[in-house]
C-alpha positions in Angstrom: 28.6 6.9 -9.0 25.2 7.0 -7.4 22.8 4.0 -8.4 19.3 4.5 -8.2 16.2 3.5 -9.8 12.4 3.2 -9.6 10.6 -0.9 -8.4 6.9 -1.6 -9.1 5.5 -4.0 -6.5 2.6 -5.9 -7.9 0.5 -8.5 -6.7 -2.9 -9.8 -5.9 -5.1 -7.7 -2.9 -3.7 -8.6 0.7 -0.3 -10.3 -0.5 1.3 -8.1 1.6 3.4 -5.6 -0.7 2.3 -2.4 1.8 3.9 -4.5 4.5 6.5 -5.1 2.6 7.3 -1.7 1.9 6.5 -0.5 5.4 9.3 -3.2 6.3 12.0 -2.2 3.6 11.7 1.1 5.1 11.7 0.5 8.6 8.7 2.8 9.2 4.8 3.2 7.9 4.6 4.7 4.7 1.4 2.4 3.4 -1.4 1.4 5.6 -2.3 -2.5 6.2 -5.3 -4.1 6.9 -6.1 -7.9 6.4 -9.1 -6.4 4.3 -8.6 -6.8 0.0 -8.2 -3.6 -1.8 -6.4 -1.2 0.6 -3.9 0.2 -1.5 -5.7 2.7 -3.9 -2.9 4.9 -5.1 0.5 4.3 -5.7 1.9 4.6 -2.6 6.0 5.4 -3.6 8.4 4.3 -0.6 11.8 5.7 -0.8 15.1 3.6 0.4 18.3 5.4 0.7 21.3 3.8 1.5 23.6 7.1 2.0 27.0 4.8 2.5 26.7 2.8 -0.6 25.1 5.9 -2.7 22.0 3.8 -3.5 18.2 5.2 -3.7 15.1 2.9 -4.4 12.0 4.3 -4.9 9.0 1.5 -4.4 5.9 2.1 -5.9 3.1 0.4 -3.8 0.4 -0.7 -6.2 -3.3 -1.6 -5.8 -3.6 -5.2 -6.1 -4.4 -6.7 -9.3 -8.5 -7.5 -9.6 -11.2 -7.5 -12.5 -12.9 -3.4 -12.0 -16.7 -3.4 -11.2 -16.3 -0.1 -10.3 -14.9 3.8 -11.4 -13.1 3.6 -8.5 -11.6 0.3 -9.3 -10.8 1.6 -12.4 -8.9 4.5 -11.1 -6.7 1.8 -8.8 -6.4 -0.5 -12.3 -4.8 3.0 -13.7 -2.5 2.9 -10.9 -0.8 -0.5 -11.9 -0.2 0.5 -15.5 1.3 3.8 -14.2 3.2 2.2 -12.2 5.1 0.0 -14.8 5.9 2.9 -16.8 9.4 4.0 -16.2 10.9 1.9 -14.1 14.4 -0.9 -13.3 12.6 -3.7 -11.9 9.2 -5.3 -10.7 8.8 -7.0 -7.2 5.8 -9.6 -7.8 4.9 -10.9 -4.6 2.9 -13.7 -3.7 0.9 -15.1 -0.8 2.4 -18.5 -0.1 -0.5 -19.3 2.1 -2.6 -19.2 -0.5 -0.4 -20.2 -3.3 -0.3 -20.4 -7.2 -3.9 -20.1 -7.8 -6.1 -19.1 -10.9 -5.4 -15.4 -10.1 -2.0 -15.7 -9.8 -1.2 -17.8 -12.8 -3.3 -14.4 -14.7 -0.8 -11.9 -12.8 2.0 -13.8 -13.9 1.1 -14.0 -17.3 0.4 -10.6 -17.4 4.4 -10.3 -16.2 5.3 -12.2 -18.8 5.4 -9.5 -21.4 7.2 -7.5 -19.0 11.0 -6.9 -20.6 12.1 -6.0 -17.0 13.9 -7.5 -14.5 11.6 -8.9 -12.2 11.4 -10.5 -8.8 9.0 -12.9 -7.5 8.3 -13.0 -3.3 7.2 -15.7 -1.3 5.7 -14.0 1.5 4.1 -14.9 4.8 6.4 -18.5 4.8 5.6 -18.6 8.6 2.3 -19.8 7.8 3.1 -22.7 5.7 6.1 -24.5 6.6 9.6 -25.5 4.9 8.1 -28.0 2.3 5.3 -25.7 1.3 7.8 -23.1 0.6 10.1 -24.6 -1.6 7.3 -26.5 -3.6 6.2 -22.8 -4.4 9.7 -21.4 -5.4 10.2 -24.3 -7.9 6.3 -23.5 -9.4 7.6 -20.1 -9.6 11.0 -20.8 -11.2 9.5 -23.0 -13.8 8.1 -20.2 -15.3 11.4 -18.9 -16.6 10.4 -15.2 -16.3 11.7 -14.4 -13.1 15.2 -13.5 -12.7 15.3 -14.5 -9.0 12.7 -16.1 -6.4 12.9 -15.0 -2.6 10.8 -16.7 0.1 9.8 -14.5 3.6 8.1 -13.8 6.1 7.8 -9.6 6.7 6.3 -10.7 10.6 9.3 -12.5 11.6 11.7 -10.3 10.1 12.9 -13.2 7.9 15.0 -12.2 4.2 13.4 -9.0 3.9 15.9 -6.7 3.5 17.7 -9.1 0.4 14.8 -7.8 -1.6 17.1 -4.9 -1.5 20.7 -7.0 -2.1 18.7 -8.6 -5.4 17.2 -5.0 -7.0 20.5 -3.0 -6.3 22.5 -4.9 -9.9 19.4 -3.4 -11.5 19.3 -0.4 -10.7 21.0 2.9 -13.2 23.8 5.1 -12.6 22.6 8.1 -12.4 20.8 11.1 -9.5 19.7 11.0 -6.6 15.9 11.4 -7.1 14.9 12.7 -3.3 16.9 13.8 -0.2 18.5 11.3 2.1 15.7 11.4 5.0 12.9 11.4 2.5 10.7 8.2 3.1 8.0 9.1 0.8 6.9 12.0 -2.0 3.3 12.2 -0.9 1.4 14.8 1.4 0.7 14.7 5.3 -2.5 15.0 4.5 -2.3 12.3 2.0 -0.8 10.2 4.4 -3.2 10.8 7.3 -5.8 9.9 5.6 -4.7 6.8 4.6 -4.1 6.3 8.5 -7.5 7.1 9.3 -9.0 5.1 6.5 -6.9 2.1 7.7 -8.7 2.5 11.4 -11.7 2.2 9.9 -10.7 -0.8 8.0 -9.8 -2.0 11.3 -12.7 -1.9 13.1 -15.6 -2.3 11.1 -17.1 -5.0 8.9 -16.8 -6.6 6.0 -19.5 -4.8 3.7 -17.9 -1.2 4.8 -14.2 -1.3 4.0 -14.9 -0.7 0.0 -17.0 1.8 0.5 -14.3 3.7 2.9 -12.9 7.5 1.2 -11.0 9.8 4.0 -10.8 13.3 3.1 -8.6 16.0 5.2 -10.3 19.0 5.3 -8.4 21.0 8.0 -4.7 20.6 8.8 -3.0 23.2 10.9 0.5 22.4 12.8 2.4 24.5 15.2 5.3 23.1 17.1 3.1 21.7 19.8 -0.1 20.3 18.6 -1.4 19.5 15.1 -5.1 20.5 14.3 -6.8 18.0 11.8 -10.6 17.5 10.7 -11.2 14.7 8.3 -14.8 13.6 6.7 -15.0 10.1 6.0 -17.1 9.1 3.2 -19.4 6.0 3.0 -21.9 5.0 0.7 -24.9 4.7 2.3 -26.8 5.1 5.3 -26.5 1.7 6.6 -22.4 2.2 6.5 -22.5 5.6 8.1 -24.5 3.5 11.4 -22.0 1.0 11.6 -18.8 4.1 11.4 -20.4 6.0 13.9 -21.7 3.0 16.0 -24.1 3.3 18.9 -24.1 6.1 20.7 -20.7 7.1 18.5 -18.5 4.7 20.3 -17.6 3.1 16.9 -16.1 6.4 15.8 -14.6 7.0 18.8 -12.5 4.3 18.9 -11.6 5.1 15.6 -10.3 8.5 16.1 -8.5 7.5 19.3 -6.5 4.9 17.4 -6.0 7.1 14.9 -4.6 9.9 17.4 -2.6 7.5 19.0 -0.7 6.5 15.9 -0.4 9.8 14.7 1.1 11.4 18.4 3.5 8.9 18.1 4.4 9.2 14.4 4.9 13.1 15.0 5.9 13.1 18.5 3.0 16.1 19.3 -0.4 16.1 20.2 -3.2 15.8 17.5 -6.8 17.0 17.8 -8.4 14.9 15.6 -12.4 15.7 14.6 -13.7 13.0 12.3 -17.1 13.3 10.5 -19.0 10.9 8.6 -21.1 11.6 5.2 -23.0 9.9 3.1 -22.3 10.4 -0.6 -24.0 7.8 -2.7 -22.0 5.6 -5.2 -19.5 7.7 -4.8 -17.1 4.8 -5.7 -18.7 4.8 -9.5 -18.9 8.3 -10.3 -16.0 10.4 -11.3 -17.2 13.9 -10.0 -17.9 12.2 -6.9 -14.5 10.8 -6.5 -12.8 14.2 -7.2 -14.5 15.1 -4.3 -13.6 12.2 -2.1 -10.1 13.2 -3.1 -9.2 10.9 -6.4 -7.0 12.6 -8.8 -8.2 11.7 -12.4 -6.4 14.3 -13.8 
């Protein structure tokens, strides 16, 4: 009989659940940047195991934070869409940091979860044996968890057990996507989020926030894919730094961007990039409609 079953993956900004995902999978379904707040939607990852008949579908959410904005709000939305419906949670924390006043929050918040759920020590490679297990025992003495994995997604280390612990939980039952489906959202959707993560990448801290990537053009033949994106800042001062003297900023951009995306689809892109400004565009709804946000 086929198992299969829907996982939330919660957590605090920058814990590393998109890496996570990306790692389960074997392939780059979530962006990552080292920057808080990447995830906006609820990026869903899709593991199939076609021997053992088993299908996970992970649901990549914004990490958890206090909204300031509409557009945090929106992500906020995301999390408690995300825990409807499903087998299991994944909470995953960042051992570097550790069990701080935000995490105790998050974990409370679990608490009054009647799911299984999983807690992740991730990124042990920065903190050493002891540190480690000093964390798993915090974490077990909260009695909510019904297991408690340490690893480290850039070495490689226990990342696919995630998958050994969430396959009791999952239900008999269909098989919710096809076997070489990795994830249910758009290519545009998903070369956005590419773009949007090159940005991340390459500009400063006051920008990334303020980031939206829009496709308004995608044409593909069985050579070449045609794409023109607008990328949406908040004010005049972001759209500088984007663009960058003399556009070299946006430049590199695009041609990190192409490169990723040549490789992804194994054709050539034509990528045209433009930057607006749209004001507060993070705090108004109509405005985020535009930028692409589905408050429907």
């Amino acid at each position: 009989m086929y198992k299969s079953g829907f996982v939330a993956i919660v957590g605090s900004p920058n814990a590393g659940k998109s890496s996570i995902i990306n790692a389960l999978l074997d392939q780059k379904i979530a962006i990552v940047s080292d920057k808080v707040q990447t995830t906006r939607d609820m990026i869903r990852g899709i593991y199939t195991d076609k021997v053992a008949q088993t299908q996970i579908v992970f649901v990549d959410t914004p990490g958890f934070h206090k909204p300031q904005n509409k557009l945090q709000n929106y992500m906020n939305a995301q999390i408690d869409g995300a825990l409807n419906d499903i087998e299991a949670v994944v909470y995953v924390l960042d051992g570097e940091i550790g069990i701080r006043k935000k995490e105790k929050e998050i974990i409370e918040r679990l608490s009054h979860i009647k799911l299984p759920k999983i807690a992740i020590v991730n990124k042990i490679d920065l903190i050493g044996q002891e540190k480690t297990q000093k964390i798993v025992d915090q974490l077990s003495e909260y009695n909510i968890f019904n297991h408690t994995l340490a690893i480290s997604v850039k070495e490689e280390f226990n990342v696919k057990s995630v998958i050994d612990l969430l396959t009791p939980h999952l239900v008999e039952g269909v098989q919710y996507y096809e076997d070489d489906q990795v994830s249910d959202f758009s290519e545009a959707f998903i070369i956005s989020e590419i773009i949007r993560e090159k940005v991340l990448k390459y500009t400063m801290d006051e920008v990334p926030h303020s980031i939206g990537v829009k496709i308004d053009q995608l044409e593909e033949d069985d050579e070449i894919i045609n794409i023109a994106a607008t990328i949406y800042v908040e004010r005049n001062s972001q759209k500088g730094i984007v663009i960058g003297n003399q556009g070299k900023m946006l430049q590199k951009i695009g041609k990190d961007a192409r490169l990723e995306l040549a490789k992804r689809y194994d054709k050539r892109i034509y990528l045209e990039n433009h930057v607006k400004v749209l004001k507060n565009w993070g705090r108004k709804i109509d405005l985020l409609k535009e930028v692409g946000y589905d408050f429907d």
